[in-house]
C-alpha positions as CSV (number, residue, x, y, z in Angstrom):
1,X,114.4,-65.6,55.8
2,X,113.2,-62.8,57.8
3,X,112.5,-59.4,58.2
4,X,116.3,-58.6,60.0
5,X,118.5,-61.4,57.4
6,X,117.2,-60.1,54.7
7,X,117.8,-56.2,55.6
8,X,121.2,-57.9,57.2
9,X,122.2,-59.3,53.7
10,X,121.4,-56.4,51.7
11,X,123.3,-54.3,54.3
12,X,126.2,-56.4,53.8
13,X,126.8,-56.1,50.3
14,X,127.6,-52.2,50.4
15,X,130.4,-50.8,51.3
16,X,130.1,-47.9,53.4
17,X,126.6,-48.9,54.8
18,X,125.8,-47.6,58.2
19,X,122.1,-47.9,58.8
20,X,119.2,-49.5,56.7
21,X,115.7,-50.0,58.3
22,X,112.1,-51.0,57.4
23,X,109.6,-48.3,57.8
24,X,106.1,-47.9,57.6
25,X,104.7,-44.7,55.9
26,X,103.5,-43.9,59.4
27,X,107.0,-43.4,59.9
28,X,107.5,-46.4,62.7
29,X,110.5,-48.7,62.5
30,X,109.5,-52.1,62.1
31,X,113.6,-53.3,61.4
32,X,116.8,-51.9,61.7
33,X,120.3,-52.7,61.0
34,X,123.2,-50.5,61.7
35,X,126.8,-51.0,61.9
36,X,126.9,-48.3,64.8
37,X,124.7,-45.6,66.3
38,X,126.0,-42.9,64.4
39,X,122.4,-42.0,62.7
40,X,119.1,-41.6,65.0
41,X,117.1,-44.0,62.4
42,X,113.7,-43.4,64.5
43,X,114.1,-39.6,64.0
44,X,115.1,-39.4,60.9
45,X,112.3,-42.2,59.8
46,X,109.6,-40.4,61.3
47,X,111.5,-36.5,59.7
48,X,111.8,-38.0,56.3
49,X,108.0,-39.9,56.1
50,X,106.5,-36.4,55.9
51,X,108.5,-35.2,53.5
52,X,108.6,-38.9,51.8
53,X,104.4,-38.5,51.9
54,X,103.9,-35.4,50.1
55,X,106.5,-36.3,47.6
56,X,104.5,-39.0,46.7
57,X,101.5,-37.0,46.6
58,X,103.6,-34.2,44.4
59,X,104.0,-37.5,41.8
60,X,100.9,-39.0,41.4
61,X,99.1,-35.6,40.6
62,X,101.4,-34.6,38.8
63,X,100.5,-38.1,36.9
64,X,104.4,-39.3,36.6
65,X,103.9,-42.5,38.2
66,X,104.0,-44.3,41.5
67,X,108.1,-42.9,43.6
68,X,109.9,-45.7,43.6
69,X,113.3,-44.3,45.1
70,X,114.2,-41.0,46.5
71,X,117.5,-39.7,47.1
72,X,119.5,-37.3,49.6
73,X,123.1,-36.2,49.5
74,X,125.4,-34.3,51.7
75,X,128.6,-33.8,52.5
76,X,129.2,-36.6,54.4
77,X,126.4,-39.1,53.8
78,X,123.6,-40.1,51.3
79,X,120.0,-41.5,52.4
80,X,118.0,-43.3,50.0
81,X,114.4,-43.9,50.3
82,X,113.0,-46.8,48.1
83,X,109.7,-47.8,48.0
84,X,108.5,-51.2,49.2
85,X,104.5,-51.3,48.9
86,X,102.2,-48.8,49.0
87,X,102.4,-49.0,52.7
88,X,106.0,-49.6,53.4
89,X,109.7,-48.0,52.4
90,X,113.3,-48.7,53.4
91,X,116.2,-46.3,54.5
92,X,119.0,-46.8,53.7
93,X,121.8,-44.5,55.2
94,X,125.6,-44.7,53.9
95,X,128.8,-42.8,53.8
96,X,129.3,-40.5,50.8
97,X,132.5,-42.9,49.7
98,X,130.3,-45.6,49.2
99,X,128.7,-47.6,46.8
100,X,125.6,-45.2,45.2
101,X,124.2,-47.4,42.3
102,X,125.6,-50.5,44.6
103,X,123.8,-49.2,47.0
104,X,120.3,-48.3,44.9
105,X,120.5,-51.6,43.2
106,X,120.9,-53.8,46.5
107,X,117.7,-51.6,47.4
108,X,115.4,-52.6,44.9
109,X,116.2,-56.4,44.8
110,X,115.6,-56.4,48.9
111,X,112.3,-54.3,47.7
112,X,110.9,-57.0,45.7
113,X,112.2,-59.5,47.8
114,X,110.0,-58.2,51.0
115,X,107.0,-57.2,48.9
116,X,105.3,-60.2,48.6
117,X,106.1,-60.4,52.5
118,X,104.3,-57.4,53.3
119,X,101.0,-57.3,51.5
């Protein structure tokens, strides 16, 4: 399976998803999946790997482990960050009615699933 089925599957099992995409902690795309263009993916990618970056930073010295998921609500949507490998994340963008542990859990099982994939 590649990169787009598998982000295609995972994207497919929660409600309310509109955009999900591979990114490298340089903040490039590498695949996307959205149900329609209602979210700029590339900017918000490349907005939220800075902020994603010194988070991770923040953790580590503060010696309370590796991130493994990061999440942003607002009134109409929530992003979730999840962690991949030390060099890649996903984001994953839904509607506020959706699916949040759904959502966090289809996350993590597509993270281990593209991990070995990736490093």
């Amino acid at each position: 399976m590649n990169f787009h089925e598998s982000l295609e599957q995972t994207f497919n099992a929660v409600p309310g998803a509109l955009a999900l995409s591979l990114v490298g902690y340089d903040g490039i795309g590498i695949e996307i999946v959205e149900r329609e263009k209602r979210v700029d993916m590339d900017n918000l990618s490349a907005e939220l790997t800075t902020f994603i970056r010194g988070l991770s930073t923040a953790h580590a010295d503060l010696k309370l482990g590796s991130l493994q998921q990061v999440a942003l609500l607002s009134p109409e949507y929530v992003s979730i960050l999840s962690s991949v490998t030390a060099e890649y994340f996903l984001l994953f963008v839904m509607q506020r009615s959706g699916y949040f542990g759904k959502a966090r859990y289809e996350l993590k099982k597509l993270a281990w699933r593209l991990e070995g994939d990736l490093q």
